[in-house]
Structures are given as C-alpha cells and as structure tokens.
N, C-alpha and C positions, 0 to 999 in steps of 0.2 A: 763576461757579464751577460753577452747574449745567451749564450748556453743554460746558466743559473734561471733565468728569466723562462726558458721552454722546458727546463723541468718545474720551475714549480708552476705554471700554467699545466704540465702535464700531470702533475698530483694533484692538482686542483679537482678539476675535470677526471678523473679516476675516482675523488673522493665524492664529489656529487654526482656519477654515475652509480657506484655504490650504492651509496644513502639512497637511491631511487631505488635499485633494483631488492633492495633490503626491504622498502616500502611495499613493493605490488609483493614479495614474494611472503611478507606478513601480514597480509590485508586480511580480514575478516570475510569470510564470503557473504554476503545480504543475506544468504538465509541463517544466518549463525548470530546476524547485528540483532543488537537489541532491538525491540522483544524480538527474541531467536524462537523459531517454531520450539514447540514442545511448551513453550512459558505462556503462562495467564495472560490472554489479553488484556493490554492498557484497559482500564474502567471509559466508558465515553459516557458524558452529561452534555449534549449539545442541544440547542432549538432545530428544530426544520424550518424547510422554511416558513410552513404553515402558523410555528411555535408551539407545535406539540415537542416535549421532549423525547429524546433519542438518550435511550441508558442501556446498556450492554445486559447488562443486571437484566432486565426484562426479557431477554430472549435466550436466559441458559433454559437450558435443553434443545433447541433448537441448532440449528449451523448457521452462522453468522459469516457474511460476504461483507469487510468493511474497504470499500472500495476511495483513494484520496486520487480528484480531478481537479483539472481545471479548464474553465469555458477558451482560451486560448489553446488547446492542444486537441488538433483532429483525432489522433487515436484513442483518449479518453474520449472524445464524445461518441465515436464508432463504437468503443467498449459499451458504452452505456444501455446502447441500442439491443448487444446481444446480450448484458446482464436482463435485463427487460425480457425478453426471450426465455431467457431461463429461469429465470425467477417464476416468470407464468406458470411455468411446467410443473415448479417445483413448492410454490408456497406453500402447497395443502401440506405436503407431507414435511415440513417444519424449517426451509430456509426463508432465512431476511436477509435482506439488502439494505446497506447503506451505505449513500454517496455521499464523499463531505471534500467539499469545495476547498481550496487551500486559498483560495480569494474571495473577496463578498459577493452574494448571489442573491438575487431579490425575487419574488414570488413569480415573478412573468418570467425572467429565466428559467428557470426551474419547471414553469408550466409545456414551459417549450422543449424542452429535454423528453417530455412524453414517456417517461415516466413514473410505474405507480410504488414503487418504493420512499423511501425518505429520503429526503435528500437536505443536508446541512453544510452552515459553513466550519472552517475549522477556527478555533482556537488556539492560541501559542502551546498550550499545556497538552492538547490532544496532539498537535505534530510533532514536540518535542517528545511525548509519550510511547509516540509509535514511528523513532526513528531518526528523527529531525527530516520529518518527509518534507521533500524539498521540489524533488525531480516527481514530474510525473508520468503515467497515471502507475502507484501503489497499489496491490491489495491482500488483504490477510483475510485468510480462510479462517472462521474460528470453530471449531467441534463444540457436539454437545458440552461439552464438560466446561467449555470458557477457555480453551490452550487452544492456540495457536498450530493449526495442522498446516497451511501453507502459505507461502510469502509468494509475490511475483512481482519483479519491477518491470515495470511497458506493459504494453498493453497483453491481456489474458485470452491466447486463443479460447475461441468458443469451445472447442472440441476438447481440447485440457482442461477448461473450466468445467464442463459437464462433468466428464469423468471425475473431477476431485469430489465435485459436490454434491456425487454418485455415490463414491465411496464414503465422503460424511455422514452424508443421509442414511446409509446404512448403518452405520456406527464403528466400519473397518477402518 
C-alpha cells in the first residue's frame, strides 16, 4: 500500500513538473504578445491630465514613445526623468511622448513629474489594448507609419532608448 501511495505521489509531481516546464518552454516572448512589434498600434482616446485629449491618430507620421507608469514605482519615475531628456532633443524633429498612469493621477502630480509631454491616466480598454499591462513601467516605440517598432518591459536604458528613437527618427 505504502509503495502504491510513492508512486502515485511520484506521478503526480512528474505530471506538474511537466505541465510547468511545457508552459515556460511555450510561453510567448513580450515582444511577440499582443500587440506584437510589427502590428498597428492600439488607437489611444485618453484625457491628460490637463484634459486635452491624447489620440494616437494625431501623431502618425511622427514616432510615438507610449510609455504605461505608475507613481509607486522608483524606476518608472527615474525613466521619466530621462524620457524628458530626450524628448528635449528630439521633439523638433517629429518624436511625442506619452505617459499614462495605470492608476489615477491629479494635476499636482503630474506637475511634479516635471515633465513637458502628456501625461494620462489609463483606462481598462487602453491596458487591455496594449497587453493587459499590468507590471510596470511598459513601453512601445511606435514609427512613422502607426506599427509598433519596439516593446520593453522595466525600465528603458537611456542609451537603448536614444538609439531606437534614432533609428525611428530616421525612418530605418
């Protein structure tokens, strides 16, 4: 009886070892997960915080930085700092930025993040849209064209962010 009992405790545990290693060894890599680079960016219709609105639509032809933070997470707010940076460098010659909060965010926050891009909160339909972004800090690189050129979950060194948004800007 005791015998019976350690093998099926050892088939047990064999069978959810399995079923686990079946799971990471078929997982989807983030840049593949919906929207998968190469595909149309999600549409976004959000207020800022100002309540001007934020529509994706508005900045084709340009390269769009859609960056998903939130005010509890040090490396999003350090990210912020160097989008701000580069965005400086970069607005003339056709990048926008935008930050959208995955929690609610009131004008005096947001004046405090320093700043001068758009910065919104999200909606159920914009996080499920782009992901079920959950974890943060998200961001999609989008090309002139509205697709999706790159994904990066945590935070975006500065020096790989220039570069990407080097080569957008160019139109490679």
């Amino acid at each position: 009886m005791k015998l019976n009992r350690k093998i099926i405790i050892a088939v047990s545990a064999l069978s959810m070892l399995s079923a686990l290693l079946g799971w990471f060894i078929t997982r989807t890599p983030f840049e593949e997960q919906s929207p998968a680079v190469g595909a149309k960016a999600p549409q976004l219709h959000l207020a800022d915080v100002t309540g001007s609105m934020v529509n994706l639509d508005d900045h084709l032809g340009g390269v769009v930085l859609i960056n998903f933070w939130a005010d509890w997470c040090p490396p999003c707010k350090d990210e912020l700092k160097w989008f701000e940076r580069v965005y400086s460098d970069h607005k003339d010659r056709g990048l926008e930025i935008v930050a959208i909060s995955i929690e609610g965010l009131s004008l005096s926050e947001a004046a405090g993040l320093g700043v001068s891009f758009p910065v919104a909160g999200a909606n159920e339909r914009v996080l499920q849209a782009y992901g079920n972004v959950s974890g943060v800090p998200v961001s999609f690189l989008v090309g002139r064209d509205g697709r999706i050129i790159r994904k990066v979950r945590r935070a975006w060194p500065e020096d790989s962010l220039r570069s990407a948004i080097e080569t957008a800007l160019e139109g490679k």
